[in-house]
ZADO-1210 file (C-alpha; in nm, 4 decimals, padded with zeros to 6 digits):
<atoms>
<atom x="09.9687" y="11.9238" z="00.9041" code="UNK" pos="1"/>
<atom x="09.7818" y="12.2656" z="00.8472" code="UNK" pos="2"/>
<atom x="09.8567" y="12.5309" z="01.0885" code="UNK" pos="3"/>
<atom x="09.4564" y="12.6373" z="01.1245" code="UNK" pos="4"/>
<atom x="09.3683" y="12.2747" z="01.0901" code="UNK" pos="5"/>
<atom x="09.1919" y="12.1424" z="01.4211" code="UNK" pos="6"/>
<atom x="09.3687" y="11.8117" z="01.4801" code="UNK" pos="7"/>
<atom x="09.3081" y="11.4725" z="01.7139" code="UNK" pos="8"/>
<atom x="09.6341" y="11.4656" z="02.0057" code="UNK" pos="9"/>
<atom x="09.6729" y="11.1500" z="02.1836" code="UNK" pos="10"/>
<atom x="09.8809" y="11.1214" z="02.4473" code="UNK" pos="11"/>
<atom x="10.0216" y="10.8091" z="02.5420" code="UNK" pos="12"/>
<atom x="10.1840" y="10.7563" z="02.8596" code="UNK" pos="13"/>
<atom x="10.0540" y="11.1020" z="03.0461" code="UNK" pos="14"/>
<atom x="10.2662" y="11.1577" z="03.3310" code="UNK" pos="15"/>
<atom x="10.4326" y="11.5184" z="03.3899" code="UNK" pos="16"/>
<atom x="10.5954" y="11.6001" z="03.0287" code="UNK" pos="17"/>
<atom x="10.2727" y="11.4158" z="02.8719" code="UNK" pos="18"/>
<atom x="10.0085" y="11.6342" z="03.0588" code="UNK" pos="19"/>
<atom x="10.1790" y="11.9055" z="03.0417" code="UNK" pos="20"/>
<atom x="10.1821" y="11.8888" z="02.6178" code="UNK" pos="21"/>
<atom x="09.8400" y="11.7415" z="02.6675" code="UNK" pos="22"/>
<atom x="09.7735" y="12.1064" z="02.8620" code="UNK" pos="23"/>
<atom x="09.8545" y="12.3389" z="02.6055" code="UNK" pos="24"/>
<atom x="09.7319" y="12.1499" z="02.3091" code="UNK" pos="25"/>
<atom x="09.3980" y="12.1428" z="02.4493" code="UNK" pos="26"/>
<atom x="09.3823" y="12.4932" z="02.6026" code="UNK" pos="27"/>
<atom x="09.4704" y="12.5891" z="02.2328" code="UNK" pos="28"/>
<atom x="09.1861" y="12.4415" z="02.0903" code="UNK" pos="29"/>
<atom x="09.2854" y="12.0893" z="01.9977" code="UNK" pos="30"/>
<atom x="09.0469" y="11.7561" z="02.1193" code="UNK" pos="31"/>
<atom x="09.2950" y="11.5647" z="02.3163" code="UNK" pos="32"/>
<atom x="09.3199" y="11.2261" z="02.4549" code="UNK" pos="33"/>
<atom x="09.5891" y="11.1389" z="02.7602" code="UNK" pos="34"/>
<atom x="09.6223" y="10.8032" z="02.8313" code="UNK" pos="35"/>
<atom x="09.7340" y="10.7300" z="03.1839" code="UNK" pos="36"/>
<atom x="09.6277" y="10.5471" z="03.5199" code="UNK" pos="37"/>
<atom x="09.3653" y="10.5127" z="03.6739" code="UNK" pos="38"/>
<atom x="09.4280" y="10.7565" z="03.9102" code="UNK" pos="39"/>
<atom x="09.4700" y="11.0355" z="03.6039" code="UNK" pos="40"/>
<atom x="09.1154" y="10.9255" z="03.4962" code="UNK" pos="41"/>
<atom x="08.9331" y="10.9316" z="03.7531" code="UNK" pos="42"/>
<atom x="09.0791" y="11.2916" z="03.8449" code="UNK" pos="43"/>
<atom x="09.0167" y="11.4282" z="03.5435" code="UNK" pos="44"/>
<atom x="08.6751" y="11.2878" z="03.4390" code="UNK" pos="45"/>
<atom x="08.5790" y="11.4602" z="03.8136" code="UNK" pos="46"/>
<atom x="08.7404" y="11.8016" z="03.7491" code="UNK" pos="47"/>
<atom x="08.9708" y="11.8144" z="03.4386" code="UNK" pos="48"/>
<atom x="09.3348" y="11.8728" z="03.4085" code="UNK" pos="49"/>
<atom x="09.4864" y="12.0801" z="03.6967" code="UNK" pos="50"/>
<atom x="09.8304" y="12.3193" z="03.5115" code="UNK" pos="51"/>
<atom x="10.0383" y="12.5727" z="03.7324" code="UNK" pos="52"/>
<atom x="10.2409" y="12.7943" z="03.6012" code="UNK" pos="53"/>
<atom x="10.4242" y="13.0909" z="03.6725" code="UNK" pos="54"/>
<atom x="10.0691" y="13.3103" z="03.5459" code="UNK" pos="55"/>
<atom x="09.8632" y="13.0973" z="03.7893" code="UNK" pos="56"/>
<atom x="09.6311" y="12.7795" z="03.7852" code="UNK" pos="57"/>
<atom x="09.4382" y="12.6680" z="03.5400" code="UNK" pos="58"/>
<atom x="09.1405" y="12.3905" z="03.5053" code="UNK" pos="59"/>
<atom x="09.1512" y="12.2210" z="03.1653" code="UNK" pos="60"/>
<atom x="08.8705" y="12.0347" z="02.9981" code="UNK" pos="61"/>
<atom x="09.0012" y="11.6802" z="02.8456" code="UNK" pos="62"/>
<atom x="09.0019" y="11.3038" z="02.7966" code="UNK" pos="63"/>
<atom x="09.1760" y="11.0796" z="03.0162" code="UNK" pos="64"/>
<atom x="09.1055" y="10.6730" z="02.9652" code="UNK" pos="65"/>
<atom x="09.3356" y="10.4135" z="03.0380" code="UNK" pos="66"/>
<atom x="09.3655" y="10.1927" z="02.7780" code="UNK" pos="67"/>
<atom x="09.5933" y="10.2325" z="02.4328" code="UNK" pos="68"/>
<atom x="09.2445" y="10.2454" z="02.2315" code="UNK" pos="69"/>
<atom x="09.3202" y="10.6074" z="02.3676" code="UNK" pos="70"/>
<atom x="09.4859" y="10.6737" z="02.0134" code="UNK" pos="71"/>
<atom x="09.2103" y="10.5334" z="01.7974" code="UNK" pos="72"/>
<atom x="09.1300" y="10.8487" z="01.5503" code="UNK" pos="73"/>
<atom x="09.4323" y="11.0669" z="01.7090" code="UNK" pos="74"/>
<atom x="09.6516" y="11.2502" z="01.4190" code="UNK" pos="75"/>
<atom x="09.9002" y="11.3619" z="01.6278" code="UNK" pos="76"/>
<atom x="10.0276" y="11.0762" z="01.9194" code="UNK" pos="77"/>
<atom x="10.2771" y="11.2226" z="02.1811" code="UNK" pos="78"/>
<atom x="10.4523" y="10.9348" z="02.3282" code="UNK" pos="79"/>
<atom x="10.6092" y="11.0306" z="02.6726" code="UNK" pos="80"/>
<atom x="10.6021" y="10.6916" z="02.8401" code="UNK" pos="81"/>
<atom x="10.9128" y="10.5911" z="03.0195" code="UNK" pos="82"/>
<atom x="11.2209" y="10.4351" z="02.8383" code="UNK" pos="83"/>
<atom x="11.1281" y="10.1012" z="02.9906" code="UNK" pos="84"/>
<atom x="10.8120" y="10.0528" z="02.8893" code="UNK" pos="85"/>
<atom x="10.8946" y="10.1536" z="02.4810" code="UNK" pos="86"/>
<atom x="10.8208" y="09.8374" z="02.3009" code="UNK" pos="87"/>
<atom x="10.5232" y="09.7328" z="02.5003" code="UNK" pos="88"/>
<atom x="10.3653" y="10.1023" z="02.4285" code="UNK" pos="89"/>
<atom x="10.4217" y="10.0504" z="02.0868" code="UNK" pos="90"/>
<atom x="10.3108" y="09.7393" z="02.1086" code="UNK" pos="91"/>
<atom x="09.9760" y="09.8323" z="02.3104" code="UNK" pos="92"/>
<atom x="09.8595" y="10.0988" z="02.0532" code="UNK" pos="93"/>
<atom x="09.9875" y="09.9414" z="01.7139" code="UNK" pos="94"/>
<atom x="09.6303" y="09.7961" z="01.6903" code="UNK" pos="95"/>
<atom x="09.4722" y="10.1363" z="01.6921" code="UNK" pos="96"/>
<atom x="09.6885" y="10.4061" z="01.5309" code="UNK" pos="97"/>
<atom x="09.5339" y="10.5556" z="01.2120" code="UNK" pos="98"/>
<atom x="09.7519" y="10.4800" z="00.8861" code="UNK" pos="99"/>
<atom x="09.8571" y="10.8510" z="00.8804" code="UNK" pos="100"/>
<atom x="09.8971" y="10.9532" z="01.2164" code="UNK" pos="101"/>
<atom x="10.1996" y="11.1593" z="01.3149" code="UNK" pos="102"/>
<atom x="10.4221" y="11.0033" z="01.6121" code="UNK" pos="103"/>
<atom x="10.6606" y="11.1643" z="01.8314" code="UNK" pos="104"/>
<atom x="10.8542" y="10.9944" z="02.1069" code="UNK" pos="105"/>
<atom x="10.8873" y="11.2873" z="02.3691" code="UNK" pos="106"/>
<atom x="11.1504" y="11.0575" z="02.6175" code="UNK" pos="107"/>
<atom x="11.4058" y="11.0725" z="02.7620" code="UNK" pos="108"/>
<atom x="11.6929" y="10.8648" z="02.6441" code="UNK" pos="109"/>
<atom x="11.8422" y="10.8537" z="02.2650" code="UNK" pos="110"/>
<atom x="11.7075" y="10.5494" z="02.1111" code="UNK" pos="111"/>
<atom x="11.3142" y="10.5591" z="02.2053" code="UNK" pos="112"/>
<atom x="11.2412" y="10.6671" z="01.8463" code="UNK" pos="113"/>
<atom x="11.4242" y="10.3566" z="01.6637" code="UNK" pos="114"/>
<atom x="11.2826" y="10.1444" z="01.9512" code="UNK" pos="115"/>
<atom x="11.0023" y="10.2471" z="01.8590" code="UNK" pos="116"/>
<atom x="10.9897" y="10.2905" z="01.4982" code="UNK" pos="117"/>
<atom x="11.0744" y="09.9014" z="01.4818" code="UNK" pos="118"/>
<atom x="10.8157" y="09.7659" z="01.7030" code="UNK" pos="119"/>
<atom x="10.4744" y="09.9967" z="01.5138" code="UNK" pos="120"/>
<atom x="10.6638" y="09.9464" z="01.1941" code="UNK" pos="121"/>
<atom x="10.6579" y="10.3243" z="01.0785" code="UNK" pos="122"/>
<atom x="10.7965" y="10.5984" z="01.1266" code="UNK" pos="123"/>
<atom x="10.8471" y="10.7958" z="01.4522" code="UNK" pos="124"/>
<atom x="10.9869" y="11.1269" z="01.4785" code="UNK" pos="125"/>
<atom x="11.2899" y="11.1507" z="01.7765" code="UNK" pos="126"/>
<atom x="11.2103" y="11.4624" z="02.0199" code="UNK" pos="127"/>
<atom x="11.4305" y="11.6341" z="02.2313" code="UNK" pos="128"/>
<atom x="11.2266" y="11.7901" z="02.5249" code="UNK" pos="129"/>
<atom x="11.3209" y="12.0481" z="02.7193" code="UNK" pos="130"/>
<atom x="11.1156" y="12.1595" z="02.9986" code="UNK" pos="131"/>
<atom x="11.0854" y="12.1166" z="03.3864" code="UNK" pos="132"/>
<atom x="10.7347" y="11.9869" z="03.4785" code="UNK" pos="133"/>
<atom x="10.6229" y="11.7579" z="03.8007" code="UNK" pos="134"/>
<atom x="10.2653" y="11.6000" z="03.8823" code="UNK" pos="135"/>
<atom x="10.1586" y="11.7610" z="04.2040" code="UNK" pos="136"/>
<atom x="09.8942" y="11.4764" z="04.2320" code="UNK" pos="137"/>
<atom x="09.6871" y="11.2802" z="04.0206" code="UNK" pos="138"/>
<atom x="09.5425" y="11.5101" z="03.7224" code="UNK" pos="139"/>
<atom x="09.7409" y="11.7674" z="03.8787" code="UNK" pos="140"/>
<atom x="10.0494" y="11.9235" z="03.6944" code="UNK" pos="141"/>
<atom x="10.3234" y="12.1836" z="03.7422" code="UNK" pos="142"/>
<atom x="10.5432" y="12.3573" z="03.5097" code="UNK" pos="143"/>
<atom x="10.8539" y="12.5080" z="03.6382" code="UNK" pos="144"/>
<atom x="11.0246" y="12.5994" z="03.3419" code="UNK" pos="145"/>
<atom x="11.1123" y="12.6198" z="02.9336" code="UNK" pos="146"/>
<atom x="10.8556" y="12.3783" z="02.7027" code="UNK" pos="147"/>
<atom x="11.0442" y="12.3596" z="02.4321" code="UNK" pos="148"/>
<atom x="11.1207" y="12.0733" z="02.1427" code="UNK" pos="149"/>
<atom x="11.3553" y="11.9704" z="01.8976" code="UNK" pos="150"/>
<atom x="11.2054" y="11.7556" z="01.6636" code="UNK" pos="151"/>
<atom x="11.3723" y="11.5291" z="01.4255" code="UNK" pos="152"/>
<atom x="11.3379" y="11.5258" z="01.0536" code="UNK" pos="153"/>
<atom x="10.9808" y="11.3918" z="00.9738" code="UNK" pos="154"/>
<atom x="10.8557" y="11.6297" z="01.2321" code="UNK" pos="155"/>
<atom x="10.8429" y="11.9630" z="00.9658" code="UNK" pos="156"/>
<atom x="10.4540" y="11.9071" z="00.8994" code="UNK" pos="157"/>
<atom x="10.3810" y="11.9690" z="01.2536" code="UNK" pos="158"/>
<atom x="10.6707" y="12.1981" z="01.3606" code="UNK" pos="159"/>
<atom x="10.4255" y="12.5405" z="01.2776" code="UNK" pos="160"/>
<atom x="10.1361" y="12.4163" z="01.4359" code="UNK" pos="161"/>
<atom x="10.2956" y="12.3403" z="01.7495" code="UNK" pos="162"/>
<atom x="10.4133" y="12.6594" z="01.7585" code="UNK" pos="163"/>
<atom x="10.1048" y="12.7854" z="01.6543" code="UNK" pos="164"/>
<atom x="09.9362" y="12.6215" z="01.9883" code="UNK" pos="165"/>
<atom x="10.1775" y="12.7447" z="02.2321" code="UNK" pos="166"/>
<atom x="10.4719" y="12.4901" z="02.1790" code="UNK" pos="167"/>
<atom x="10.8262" y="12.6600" z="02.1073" code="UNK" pos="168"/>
<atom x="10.9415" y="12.3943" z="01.8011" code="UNK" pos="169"/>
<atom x="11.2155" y="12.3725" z="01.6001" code="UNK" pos="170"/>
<atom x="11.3300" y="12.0882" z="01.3295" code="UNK" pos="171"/>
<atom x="11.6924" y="11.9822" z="01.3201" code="UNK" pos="172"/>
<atom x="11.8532" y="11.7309" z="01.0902" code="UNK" pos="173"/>
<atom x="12.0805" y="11.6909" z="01.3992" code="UNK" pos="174"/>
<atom x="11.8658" y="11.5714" z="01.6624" code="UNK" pos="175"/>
<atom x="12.0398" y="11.2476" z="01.7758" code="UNK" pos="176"/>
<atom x="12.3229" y="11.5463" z="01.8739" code="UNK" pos="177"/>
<atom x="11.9970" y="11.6875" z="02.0673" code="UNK" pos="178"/>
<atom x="11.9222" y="11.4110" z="02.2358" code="UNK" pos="179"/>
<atom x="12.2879" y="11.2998" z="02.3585" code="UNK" pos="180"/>
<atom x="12.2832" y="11.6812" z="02.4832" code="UNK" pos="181"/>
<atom x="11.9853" y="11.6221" z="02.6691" code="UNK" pos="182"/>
<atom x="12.1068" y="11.3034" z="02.7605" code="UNK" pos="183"/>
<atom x="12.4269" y="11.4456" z="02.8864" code="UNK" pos="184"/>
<atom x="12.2246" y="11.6856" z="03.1546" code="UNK" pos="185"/>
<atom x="12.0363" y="11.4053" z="03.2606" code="UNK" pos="186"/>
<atom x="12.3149" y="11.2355" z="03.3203" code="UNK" pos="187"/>
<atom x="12.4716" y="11.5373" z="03.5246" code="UNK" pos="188"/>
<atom x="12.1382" y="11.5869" z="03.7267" code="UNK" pos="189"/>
<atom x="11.9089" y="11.3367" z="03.7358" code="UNK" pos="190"/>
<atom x="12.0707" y="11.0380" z="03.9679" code="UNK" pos="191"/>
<atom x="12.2278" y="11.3603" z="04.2118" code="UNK" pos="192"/>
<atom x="11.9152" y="11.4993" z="04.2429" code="UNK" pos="193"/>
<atom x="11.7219" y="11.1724" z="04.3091" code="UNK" pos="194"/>
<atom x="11.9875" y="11.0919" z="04.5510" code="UNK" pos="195"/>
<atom x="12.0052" y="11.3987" z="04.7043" code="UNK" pos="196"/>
<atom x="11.6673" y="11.4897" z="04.7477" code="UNK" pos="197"/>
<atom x="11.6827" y="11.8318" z="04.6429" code="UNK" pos="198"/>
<atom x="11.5655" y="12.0646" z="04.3201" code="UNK" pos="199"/>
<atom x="11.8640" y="12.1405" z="04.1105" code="UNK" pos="200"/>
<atom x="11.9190" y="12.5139" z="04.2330" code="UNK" pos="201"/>
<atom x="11.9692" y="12.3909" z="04.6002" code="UNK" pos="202"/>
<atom x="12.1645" y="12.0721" z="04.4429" code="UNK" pos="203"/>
<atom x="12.4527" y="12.2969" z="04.2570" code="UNK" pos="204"/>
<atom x="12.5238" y="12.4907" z="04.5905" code="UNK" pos="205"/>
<atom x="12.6324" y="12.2023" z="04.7783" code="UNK" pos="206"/>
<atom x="12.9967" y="12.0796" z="04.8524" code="UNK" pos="207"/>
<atom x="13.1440" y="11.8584" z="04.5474" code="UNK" pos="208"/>
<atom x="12.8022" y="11.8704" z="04.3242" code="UNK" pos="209"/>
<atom x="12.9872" y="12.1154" z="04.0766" code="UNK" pos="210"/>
<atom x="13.3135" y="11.8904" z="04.0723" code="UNK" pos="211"/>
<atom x="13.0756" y="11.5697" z="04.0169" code="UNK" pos="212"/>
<atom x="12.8643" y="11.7406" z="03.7048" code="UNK" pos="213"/>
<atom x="13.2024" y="11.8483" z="03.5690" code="UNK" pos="214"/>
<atom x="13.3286" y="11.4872" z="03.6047" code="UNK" pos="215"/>
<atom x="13.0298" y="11.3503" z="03.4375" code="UNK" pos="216"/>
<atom x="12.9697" y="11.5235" z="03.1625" code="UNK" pos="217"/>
<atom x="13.2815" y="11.5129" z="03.0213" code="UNK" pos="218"/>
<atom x="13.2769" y="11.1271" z="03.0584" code="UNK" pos="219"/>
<atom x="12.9444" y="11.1696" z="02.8765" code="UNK" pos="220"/>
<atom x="13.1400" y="11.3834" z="02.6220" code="UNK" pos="221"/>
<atom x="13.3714" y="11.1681" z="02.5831" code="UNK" pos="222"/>
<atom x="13.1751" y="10.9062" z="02.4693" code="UNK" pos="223"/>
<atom x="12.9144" y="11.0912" z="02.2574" code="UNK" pos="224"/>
<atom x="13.2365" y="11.1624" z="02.0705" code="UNK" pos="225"/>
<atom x="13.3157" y="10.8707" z="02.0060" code="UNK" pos="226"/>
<atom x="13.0058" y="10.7913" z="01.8967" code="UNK" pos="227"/>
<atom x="12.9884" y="11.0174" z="01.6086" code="UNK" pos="228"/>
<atom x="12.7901" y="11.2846" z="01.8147" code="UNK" pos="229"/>
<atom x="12.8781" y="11.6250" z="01.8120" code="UNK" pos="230"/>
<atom x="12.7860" y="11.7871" z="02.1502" code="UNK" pos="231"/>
<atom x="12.8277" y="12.1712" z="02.2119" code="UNK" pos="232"/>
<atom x="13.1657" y="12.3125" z="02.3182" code="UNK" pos="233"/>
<atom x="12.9927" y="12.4845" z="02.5917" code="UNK" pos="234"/>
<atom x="12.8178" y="12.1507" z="02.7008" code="UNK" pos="235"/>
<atom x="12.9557" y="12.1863" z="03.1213" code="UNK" pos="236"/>
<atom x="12.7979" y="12.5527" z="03.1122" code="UNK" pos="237"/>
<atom x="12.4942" y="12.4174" z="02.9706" code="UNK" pos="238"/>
<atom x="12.4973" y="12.1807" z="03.2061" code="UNK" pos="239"/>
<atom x="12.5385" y="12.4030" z="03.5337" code="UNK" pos="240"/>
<atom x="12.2425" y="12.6851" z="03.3881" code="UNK" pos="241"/>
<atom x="11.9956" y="12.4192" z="03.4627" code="UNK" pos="242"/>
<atom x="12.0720" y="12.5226" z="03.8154" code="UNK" pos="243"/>
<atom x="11.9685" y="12.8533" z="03.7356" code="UNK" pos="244"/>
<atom x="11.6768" y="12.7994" z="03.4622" code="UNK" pos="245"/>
<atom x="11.5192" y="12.4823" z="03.6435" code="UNK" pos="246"/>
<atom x="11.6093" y="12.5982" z="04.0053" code="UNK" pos="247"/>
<atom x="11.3040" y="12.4329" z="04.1600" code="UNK" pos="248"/>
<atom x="11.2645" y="12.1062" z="03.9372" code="UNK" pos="249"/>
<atom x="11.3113" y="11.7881" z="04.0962" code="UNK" pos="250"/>
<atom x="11.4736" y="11.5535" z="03.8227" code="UNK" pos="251"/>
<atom x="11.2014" y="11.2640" z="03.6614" code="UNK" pos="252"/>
<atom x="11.4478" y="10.9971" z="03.8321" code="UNK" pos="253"/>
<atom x="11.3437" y="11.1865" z="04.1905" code="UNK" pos="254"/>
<atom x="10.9732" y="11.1799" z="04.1221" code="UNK" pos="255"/>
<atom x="11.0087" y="10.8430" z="04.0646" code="UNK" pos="256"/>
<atom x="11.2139" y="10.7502" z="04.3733" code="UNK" pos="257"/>
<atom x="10.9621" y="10.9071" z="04.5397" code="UNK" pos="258"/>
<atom x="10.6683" y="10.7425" z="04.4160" code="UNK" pos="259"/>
<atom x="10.8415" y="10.3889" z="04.4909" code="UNK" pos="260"/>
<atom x="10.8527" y="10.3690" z="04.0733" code="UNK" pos="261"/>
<atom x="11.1188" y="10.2381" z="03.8598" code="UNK" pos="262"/>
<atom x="11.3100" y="10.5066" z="03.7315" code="UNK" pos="263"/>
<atom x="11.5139" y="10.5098" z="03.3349" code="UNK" pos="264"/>
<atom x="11.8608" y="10.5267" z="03.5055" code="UNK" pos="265"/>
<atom x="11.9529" y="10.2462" z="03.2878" code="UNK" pos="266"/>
<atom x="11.8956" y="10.4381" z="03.0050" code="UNK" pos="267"/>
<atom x="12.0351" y="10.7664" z="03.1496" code="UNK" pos="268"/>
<atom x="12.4060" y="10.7084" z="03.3286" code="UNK" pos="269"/>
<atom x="12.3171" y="10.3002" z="03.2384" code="UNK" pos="270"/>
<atom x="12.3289" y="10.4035" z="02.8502" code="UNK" pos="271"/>
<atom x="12.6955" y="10.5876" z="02.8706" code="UNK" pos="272"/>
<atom x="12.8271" y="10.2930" z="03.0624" code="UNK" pos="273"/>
<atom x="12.7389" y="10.0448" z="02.8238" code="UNK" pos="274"/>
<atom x="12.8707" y="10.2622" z="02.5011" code="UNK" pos="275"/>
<atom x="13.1969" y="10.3396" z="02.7387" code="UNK" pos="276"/>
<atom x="13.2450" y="09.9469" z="02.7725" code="UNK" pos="277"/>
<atom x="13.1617" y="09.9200" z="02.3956" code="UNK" pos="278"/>
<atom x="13.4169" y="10.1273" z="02.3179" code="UNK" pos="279"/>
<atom x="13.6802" y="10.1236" z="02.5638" code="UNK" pos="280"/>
<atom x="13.6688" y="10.4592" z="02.7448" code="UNK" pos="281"/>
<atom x="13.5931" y="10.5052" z="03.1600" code="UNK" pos="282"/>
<atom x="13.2950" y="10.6146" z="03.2738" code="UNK" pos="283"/>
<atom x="13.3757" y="10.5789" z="03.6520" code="UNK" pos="284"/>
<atom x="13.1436" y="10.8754" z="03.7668" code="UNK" pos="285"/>
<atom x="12.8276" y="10.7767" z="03.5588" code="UNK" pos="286"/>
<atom x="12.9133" y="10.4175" z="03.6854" code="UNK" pos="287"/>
<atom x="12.8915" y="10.5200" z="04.0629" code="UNK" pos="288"/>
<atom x="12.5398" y="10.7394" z="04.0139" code="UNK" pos="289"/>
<atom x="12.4749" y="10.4473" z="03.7732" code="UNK" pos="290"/>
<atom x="12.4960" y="10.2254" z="04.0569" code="UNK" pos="291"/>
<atom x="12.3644" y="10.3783" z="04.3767" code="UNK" pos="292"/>
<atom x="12.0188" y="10.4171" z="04.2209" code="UNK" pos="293"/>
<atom x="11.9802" y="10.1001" z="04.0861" code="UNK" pos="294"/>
<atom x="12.0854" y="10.0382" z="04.4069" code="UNK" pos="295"/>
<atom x="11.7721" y="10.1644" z="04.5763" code="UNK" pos="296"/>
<atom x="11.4970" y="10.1573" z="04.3309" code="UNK" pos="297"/>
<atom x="11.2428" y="09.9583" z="04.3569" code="UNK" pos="298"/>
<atom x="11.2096" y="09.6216" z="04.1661" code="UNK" pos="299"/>
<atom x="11.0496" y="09.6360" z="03.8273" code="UNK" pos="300"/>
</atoms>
């Protein structure tokens, strides 16, 4: 994908992370297409996207429909739909996707790719994504913090011209170690924060939070380990700077609390349980967050 070249963006599944993406793409230059609810539509055909950030608001002129057709033409498809709803995404736009369309899966979790992959029947290209966003309201969208991706291999052709519109992109031949990282502070933050019902900065200052992070990620170490994954040496620090670096995010599991929305805990703490059973190592502290959301979400 040319770095000057003008290119198509679909995005499919345009909550927080997906508008966001969708934001700078198309304040760079770039048609693009989110695909979201009705809600995200209507708002946007009325006014256009809403972005905050830290230099101020923004009104951007896009698309917004809210049907898969969305990625008819598209050479670039962002998928940031939640684990969950994977296959019947993939499912939902095979019909339309151009034969050389680039797809990323920008999701949390660290199997959406292959999930993925095997339902379109082509490749997808695994994305770690790093940044702290939130919808204030429908076609409305915050960013707190960071933007940046790691993109597995496949993802070189677009790597430049991401980072030519605004994206901070890298390529790593190590991205499922990415993407257990990520899944690691997830694990750490998400359920606490949802159950807590507080940003991260306020979060970490609270009696036994630190203790509990500690506790989890090194269950979540431990298993990544086992798995073949090779997770930084420095992964508890890592963990405890998103205090600092995402001080005001509220984690995607508390948005969706909130919303009375199923939330991807089962692919979050619900994923290192199941490899722990697999293979025979405790993961009593991602069991208990595990288990008090599930708990009180709201049935699928």
């Amino acid at each position: 994908m040319s770095q000057a070249r003008t290119r198509r963006v679909a995005v499919m599944g345009a909550g927080a992370v997906g508008c966001y993406y969708g934001a700078v793409l198309a304040r760079a230059g770039h048609p693009v297409t989110l695909i979201g609810r009705p809600a995200l539509v209507e708002a946007v055909a009325e006014r256009g996207l809403v972005l905050d950030t830290a230099e101020g608001r923004e009104t951007i002129p896009l698309v917004a429909v809210a049907g898969p057709e969305g990625v008819a033409g598209a050479d670039l498809v962002l998928v940031c739909v939640k684990s969950g709803d994977t296959e019947a995404a993939g499912i939902a736009m095979l019909p339309h996707l151009t034969p050389d369309a680039t797809i990323l899966s920008l999701q949390n979790g660290v199997d959406n790719g292959e999930r993925l992959a095997a339902v379109i029947g082509r490749p997808v290209v695994p994305v770690a994504v790093y940044v702290a966003t939130a919808m204030e309201g429908a076609g409305h969208v915050r960013h707190h913090g960071r933007g940046d991706l790691i993109l597995g291999r496949g993802g070189e052709a677009v790597a430049d011209w991401l980072n030519a519109a605004g994206i901070p992109t890298s390529v790593s031949d190590r991205v499922r170690d990415a993407l257990w990282a990520k899944l690691t502070i997830n694990c750490a933050w998400n359920a606490l924060s949802a159950l807590g019902g507080k940003p991260y900065g306020q979060l970490f200052a609270k009696e036994g939070v630190a203790t509990v992070l500690a506790e989890v990620t090194a269950e979540c170490v431990a298993v990544a380990t086992a798995c073949g994954i090779h997770l930084p040496e420095d992964m508890l620090a890592q963990v405890e700077a998103i205090a600092r670096t995402m001080a005001e995010q509220r984690s995607s599991t508390a948005q969706d609390l909130a919303r009375g929305r199923p939330t991807e805990i089962d692919h979050l703490n619900g994923k290192v349980v199941r490899e722990g059973e697999r293979l025979g190592i405790p993961t009593p502290a991602n069991q208990v967050l595990h288990t008090l959301v599930k708990l009180v979400e709201p049935g699928r």
